[in-house]
C-alpha positions as CSV (number, residue, x, y, z in Angstrom):
1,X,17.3,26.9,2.4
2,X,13.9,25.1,1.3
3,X,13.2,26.1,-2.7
4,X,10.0,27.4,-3.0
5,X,8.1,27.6,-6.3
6,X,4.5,28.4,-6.9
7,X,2.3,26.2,-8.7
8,X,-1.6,27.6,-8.9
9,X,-4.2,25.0,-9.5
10,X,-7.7,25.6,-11.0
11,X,-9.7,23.7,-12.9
12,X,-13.2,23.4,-15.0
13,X,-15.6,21.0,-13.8
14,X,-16.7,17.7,-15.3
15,X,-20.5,16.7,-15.4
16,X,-19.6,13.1,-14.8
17,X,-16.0,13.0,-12.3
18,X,-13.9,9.9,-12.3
19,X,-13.5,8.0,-9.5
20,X,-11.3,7.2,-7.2
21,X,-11.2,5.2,-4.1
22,X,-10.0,6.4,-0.3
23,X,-9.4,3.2,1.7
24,X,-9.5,4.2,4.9
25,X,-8.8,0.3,6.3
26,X,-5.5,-0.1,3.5
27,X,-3.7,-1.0,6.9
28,X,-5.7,-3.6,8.4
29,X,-5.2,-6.6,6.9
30,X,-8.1,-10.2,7.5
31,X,-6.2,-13.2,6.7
32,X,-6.9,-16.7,7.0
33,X,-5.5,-18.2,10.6
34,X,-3.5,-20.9,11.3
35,X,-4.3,-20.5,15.0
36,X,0.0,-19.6,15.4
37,X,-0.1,-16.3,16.7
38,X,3.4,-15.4,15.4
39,X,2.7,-17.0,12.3
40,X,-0.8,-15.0,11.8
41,X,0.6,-11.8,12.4
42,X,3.8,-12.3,10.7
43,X,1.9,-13.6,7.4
44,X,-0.7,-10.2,8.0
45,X,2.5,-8.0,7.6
46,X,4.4,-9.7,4.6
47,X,0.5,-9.1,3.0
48,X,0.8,-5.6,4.0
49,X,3.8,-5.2,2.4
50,X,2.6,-6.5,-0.5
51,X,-0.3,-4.3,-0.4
52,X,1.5,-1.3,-0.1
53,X,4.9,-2.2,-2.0
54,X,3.2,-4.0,-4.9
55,X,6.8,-6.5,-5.2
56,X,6.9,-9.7,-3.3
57,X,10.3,-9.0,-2.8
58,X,10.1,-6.2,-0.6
59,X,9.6,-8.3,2.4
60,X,12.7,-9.9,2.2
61,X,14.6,-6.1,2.6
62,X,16.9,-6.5,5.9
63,X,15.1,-3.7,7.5
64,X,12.0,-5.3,7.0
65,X,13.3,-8.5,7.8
66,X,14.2,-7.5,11.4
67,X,10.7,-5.7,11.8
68,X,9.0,-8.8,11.2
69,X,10.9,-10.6,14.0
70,X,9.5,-8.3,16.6
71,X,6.3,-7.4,14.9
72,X,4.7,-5.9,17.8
73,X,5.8,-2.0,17.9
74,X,4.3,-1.9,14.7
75,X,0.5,-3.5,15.6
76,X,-1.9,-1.7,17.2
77,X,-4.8,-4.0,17.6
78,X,-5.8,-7.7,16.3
79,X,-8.2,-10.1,16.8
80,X,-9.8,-13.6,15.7
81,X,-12.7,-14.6,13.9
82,X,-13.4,-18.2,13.7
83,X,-10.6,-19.0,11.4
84,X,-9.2,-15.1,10.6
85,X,-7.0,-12.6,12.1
86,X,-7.6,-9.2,11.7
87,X,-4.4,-7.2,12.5
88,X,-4.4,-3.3,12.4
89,X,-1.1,-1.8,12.5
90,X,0.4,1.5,12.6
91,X,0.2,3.5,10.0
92,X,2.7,6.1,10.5
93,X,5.4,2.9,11.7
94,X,5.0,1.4,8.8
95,X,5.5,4.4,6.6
96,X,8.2,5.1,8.5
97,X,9.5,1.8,8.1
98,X,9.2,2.0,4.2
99,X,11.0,5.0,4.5
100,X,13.6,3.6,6.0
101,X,14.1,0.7,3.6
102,X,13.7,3.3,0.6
103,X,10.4,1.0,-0.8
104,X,7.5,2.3,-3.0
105,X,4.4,3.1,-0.9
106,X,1.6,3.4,-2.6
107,X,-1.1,5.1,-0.2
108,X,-4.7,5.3,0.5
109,X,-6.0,7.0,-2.7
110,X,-6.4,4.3,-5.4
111,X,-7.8,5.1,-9.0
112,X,-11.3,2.9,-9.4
113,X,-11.1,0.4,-12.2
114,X,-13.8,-1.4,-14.2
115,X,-12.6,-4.8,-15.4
116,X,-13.8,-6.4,-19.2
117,X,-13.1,-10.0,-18.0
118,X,-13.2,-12.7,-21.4
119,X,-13.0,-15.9,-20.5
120,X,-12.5,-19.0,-23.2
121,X,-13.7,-22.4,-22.2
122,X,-15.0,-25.4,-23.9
123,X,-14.9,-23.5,-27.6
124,X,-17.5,-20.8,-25.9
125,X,-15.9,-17.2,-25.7
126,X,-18.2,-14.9,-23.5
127,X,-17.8,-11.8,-21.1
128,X,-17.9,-12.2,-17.3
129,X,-19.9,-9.6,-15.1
130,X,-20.0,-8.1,-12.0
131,X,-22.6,-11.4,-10.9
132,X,-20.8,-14.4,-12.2
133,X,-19.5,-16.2,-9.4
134,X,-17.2,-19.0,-10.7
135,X,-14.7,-20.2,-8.1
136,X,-11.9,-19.1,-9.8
137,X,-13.4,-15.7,-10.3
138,X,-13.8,-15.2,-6.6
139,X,-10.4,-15.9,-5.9
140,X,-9.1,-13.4,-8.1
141,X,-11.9,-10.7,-6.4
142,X,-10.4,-11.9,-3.1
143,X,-6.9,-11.1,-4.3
144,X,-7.9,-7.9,-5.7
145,X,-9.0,-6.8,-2.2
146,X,-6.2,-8.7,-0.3
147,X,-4.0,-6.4,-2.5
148,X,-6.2,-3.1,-2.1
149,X,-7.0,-2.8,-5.7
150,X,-10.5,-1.2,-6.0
151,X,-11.5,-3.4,-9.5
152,X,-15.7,-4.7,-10.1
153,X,-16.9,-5.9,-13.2
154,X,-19.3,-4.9,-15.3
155,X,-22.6,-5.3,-15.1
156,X,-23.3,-6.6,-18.4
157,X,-26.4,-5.0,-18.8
158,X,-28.3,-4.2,-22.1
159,X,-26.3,-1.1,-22.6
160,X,-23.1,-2.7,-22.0
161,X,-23.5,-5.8,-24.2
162,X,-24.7,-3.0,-27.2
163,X,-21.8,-1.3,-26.9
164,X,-18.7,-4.3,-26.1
165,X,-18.9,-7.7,-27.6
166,X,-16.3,-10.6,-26.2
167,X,-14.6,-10.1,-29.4
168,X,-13.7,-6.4,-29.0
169,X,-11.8,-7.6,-26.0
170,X,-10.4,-10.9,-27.7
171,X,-9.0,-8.5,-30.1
172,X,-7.9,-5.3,-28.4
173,X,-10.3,-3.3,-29.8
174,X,-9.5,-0.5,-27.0
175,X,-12.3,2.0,-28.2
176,X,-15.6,0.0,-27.7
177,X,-14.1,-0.6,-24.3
178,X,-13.2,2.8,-23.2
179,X,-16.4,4.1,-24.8
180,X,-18.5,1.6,-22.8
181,X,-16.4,2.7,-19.6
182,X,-18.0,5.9,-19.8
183,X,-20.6,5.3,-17.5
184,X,-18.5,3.9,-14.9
185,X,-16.6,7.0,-15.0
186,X,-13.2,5.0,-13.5
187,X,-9.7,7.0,-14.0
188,X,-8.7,3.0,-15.4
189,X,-9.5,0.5,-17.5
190,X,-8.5,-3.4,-17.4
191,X,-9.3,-6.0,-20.0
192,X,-8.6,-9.9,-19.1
193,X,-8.7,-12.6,-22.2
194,X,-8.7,-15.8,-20.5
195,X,-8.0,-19.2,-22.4
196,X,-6.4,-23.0,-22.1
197,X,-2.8,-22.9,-23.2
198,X,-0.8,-26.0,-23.4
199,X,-2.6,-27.5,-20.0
200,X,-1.9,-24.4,-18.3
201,X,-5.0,-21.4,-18.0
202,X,-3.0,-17.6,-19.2
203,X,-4.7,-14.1,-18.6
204,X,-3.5,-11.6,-21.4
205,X,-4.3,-8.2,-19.5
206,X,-4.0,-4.7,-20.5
207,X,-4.5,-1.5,-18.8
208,X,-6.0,1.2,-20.3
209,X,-6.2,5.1,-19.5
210,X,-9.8,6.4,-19.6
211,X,-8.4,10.3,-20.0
212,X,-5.7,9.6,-22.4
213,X,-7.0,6.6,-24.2
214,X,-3.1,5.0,-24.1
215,X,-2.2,1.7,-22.9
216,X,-0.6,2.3,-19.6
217,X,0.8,-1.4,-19.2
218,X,-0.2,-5.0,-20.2
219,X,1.3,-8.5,-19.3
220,X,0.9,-12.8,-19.3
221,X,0.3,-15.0,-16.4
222,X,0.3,-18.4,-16.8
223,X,-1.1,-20.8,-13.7
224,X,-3.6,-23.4,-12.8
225,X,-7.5,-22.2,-13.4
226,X,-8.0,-21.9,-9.8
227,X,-4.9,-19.1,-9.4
228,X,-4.6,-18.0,-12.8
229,X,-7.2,-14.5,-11.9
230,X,-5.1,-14.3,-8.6
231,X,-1.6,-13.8,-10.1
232,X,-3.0,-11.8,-12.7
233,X,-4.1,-9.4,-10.0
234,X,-0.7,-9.7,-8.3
235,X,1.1,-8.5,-11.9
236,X,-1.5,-5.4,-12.3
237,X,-1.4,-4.4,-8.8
238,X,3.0,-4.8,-9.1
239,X,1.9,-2.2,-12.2
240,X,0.4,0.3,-10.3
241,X,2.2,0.2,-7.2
242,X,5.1,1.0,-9.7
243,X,3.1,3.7,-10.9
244,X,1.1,5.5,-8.4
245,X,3.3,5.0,-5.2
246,X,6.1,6.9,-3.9
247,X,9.7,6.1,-3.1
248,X,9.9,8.8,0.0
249,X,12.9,10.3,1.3
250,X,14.4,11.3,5.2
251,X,16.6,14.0,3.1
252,X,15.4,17.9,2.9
253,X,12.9,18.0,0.2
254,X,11.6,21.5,-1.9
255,X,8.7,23.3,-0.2
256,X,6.3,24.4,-2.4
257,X,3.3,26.6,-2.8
258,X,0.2,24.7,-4.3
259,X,-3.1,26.8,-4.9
260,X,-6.8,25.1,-4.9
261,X,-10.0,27.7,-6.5
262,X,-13.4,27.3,-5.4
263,X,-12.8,26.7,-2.0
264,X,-15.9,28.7,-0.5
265,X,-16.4,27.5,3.2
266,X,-14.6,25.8,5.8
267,X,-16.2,22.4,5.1
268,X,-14.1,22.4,2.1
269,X,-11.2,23.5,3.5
270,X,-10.9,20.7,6.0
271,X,-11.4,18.5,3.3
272,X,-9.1,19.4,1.4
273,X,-6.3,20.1,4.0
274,X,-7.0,16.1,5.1
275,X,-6.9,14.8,1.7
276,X,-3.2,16.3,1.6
277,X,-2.1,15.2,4.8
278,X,-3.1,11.8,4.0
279,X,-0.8,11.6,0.8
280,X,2.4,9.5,1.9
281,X,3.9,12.0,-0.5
282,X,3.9,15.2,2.3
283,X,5.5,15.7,5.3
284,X,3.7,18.4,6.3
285,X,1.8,21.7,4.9
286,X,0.3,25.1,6.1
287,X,-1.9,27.4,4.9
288,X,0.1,30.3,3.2
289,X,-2.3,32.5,1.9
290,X,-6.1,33.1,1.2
291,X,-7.3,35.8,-1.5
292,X,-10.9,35.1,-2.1
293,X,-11.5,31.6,-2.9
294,X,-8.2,30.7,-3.4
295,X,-6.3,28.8,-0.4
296,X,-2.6,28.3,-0.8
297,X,-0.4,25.8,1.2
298,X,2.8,25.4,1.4
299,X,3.8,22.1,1.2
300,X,6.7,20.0,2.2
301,X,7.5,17.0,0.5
302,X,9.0,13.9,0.7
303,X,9.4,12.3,-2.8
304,X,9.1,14.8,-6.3
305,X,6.2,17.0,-7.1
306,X,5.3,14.4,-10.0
307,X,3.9,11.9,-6.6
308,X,1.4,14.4,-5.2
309,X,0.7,15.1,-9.0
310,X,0.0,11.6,-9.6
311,X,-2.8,11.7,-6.4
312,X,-4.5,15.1,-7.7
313,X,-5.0,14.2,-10.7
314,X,-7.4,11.1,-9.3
315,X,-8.4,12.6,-7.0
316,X,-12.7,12.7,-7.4
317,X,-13.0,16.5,-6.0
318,X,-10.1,18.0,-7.9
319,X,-10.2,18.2,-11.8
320,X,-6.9,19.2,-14.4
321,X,-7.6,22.1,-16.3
322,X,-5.5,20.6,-19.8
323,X,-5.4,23.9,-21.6
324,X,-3.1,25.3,-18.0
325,X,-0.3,23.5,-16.5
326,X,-0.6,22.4,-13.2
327,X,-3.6,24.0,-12.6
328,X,-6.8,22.6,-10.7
329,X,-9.8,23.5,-8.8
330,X,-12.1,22.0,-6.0
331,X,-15.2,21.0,-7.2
């Protein structure tokens, strides 16, 4: 017998929400080509799996191991472009596959995260925005999007050089930083100090919480200038893959009853009933009640309530009421 509990959500609405990112093209994935077939397609999946996993590892899981030696069940189109494959592949296989394997999946909702990127170099300390272009700098940006991680920069503007100076970053000074966030109104924040150590370039990062103001996580890389942005992005992506993604399960999971205010035409309720169908967290839901403006669903899940938590509380149309547990509303 499936446990049910209720959980009602409202919630008061924010003038300025924070954002978060739906990726509706997290599973196709442009790599460069070797002009291999096999090879292209087989390197698109191990990325995939990085994208979604966040651990390197995970493509070396014997389930996924076998997958990748007949790759094709799980590709539904591809094509070339000069010297790129583009390879779309199955959503619901490869969730399914995940499953399977019992690996984090970390799904299409992905909190939006401004970057305070310090860089040292030749005894000159200064902050990196959203038009520097240095080669090294582009590499990391192509890794962030490689890995699905929706990070910009800054612009650097008046008002943001006012309000952050290279050294608040330099020397952790969190509150000028999440201050000066403000107006990018991301759920995340991520500071990079970049600097020569012993002939090899390390990244200090550290990733902030705009809501809560705590450090969520921080880290080293070490690497050559040219990679050193890349694996940093690798080692925050790892982080939140580890935080926002779900480990889903085959076994009979707790049904329960979650309640969204302000829903006041149908517009909204399609929204809303997509935006939970496309959490890798539920395996299905239907509509349990209406009274007023309140919908209720009854939702099935596959992984603990604290997953499909984790997605409503970024999500940009839904807003936590903190005084009430659990509680939201559509906005």
């Amino acid at each position: 017998m499936i446990k049910k509990c209720l959980l009602v959500l409202s919630l008061a609405l924010l003038s300025l929400p924070l954002r978060a990112s739906l990726l509706s093209d997290l599973y196709r994935v442009e790599a460069t080509a070797s002009g291999n077939q096999q090879q292209d397609q087989q390197q698109a999946f191990e990325l995939l799996i990085l994208r979604l996993t966040g651990d390197p590892a995970s493509k070396d899981a014997p389930l996924l191991v076998k997958a990748g030696s007949n790759i094709q069940p799980y590709i539904q189109q591809f094509s070339y472009r000069e010297d790129s494959i583009s390879v779309l592949f199955n959503e619901a296989k490869i969730n399914q596959l995940l499953m399977q394997a019992q690996l984090r999946l970390w799904g299409k909702q992905r909190p939006d995260i401004v970057l305070w990127y310090a860089n040292e170099q030749d005894f000159n300390r200064r902050l990196l925005a959203d038009s520097s272009q240095q080669s090294w700098l582009e590499n990391g940006r192509k890794q962030a999007a490689l890995l699905g991680l929706p990070i910009r920069l800054p612009v650097m503007d008046l008002e943001d050089t006012m309000a952050v100076s290279v050294n608040d970053v330099w020397g952790g000074f969190d509150g000028p930083l999440l201050a000066a966030s403000q107006r990018y109104a991301t759920p995340l924040v991520l500071s990079f100090r970049q600097y020569l150590q012993a002939n090899q370039w390390q990244i200090q990062w550290r990733l902030l919480d705009s809501q809560s103001q705590t450090v969520l996580d921080s880290g080293v890389v070490q690497a050559p200038l040219e990679q050193v942005a890349v694996a940093a992005m690798n080692d925050v992506g790892a982080s939140l893959a580890e935080r926002y993604g779900v480990v889903l399960s085959q076994g009979e999971q707790a049904a329960t009853l979650v309640s969204f205010a302000q829903i006041h035409n149908m517009n909204q309720y399609v929204e809303l009933e997509r935006f939970l169908n496309q959490q890798p967290s539920v395996a299905s839901l239907t509509l349990h009640q209406v009274k007023q403006d309140v919908f209720t669903f009854e939702v099935e899940l596959l992984s603990p309530w604290e997953d499909l938590k984790a997605a409503l509380d970024i999500a940009p149309r839904l807003q936590a009421d903190d005084t009430r547990s659990k509680y939201y509303h559509f906005q």
